[in-house]
C-alpha positions in Angstrom: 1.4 26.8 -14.9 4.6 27.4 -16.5 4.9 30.7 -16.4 3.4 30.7 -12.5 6.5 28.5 -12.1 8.9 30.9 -13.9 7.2 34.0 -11.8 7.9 32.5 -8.8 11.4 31.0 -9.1 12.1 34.6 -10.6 10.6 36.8 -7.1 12.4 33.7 -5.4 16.2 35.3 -6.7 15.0 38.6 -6.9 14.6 38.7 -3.3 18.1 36.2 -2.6 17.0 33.0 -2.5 19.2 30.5 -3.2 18.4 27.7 -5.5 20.9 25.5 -4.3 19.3 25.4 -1.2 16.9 22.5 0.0 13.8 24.3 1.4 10.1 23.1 2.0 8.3 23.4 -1.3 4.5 23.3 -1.3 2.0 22.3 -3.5 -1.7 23.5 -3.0 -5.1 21.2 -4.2 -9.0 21.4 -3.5 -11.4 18.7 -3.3 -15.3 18.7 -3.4 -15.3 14.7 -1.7 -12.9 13.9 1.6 -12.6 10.5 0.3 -10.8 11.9 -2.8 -8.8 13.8 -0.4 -7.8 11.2 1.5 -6.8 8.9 -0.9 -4.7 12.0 -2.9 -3.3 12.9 0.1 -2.0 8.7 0.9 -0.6 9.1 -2.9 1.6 12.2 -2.2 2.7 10.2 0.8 4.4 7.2 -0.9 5.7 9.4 -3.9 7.7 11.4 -0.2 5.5 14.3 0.2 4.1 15.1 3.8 1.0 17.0 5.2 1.3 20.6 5.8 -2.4 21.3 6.5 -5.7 19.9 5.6 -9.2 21.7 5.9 -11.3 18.6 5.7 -15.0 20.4 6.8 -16.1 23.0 4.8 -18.9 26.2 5.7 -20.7 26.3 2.4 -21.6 23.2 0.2 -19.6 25.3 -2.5 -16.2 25.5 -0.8 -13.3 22.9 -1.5 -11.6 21.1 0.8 -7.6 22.0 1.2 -5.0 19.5 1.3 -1.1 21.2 0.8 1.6 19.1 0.7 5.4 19.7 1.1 9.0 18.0 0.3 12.1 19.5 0.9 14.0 20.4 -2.5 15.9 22.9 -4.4 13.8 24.9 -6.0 14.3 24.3 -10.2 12.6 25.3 -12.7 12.0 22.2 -14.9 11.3 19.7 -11.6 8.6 22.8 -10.6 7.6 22.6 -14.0 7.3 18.4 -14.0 5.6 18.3 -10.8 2.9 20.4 -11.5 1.8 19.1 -14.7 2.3 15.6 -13.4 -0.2 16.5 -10.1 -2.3 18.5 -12.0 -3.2 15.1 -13.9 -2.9 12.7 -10.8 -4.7 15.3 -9.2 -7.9 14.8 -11.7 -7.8 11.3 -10.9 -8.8 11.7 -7.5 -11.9 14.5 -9.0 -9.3 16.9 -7.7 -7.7 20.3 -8.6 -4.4 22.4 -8.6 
């Protein structure tokens, strides 16, 4: 994921974005059970993340559900780079993926 993260914030100043900027940043996991789901997406609530979009119903028994979450912040490499291993791991808890 690291070098996702460094990808990113690098196309992020490429094209002029500014990292002392607060902006919504987003973070994407899947889910075979709503349950798990739901209680991910109450966990990402009290650590101050909100809801962008859930896709709780699913058309084949092999799809994921979607939950993505968001929190304003500047965009920084080693906070990216904390947050994601830290929700790839909480994220496991809940049978859950990044």
């Amino acid at each position: 994921m690291k070098y996702v993260n460094r990808i990113v914030i690098k196309l992020f100043k490429t094209y002029g974005g500014r990292l002392t900027k607060k902006r919504p940043i987003t973070h994407w996991f899947y889910f075979r059970e709503k349950e798990d789901l739901l209680k991910f997406e109450i966990h990402m609530s009290q650590i101050g993340f909100s809801t962008h979009f859930k896709e709780l119903t699913r058309k084949t028994s092999k799809e994921k559900l979607l939950l993505i979450v968001e929190r304003n912040e500047k965009l920084n490499l080693d906070f990216i780079n904390f947050d994601t291993e830290e929700f790839q791991s909480t994220a496991r808890k809940y049978r859950g993926r990044i």
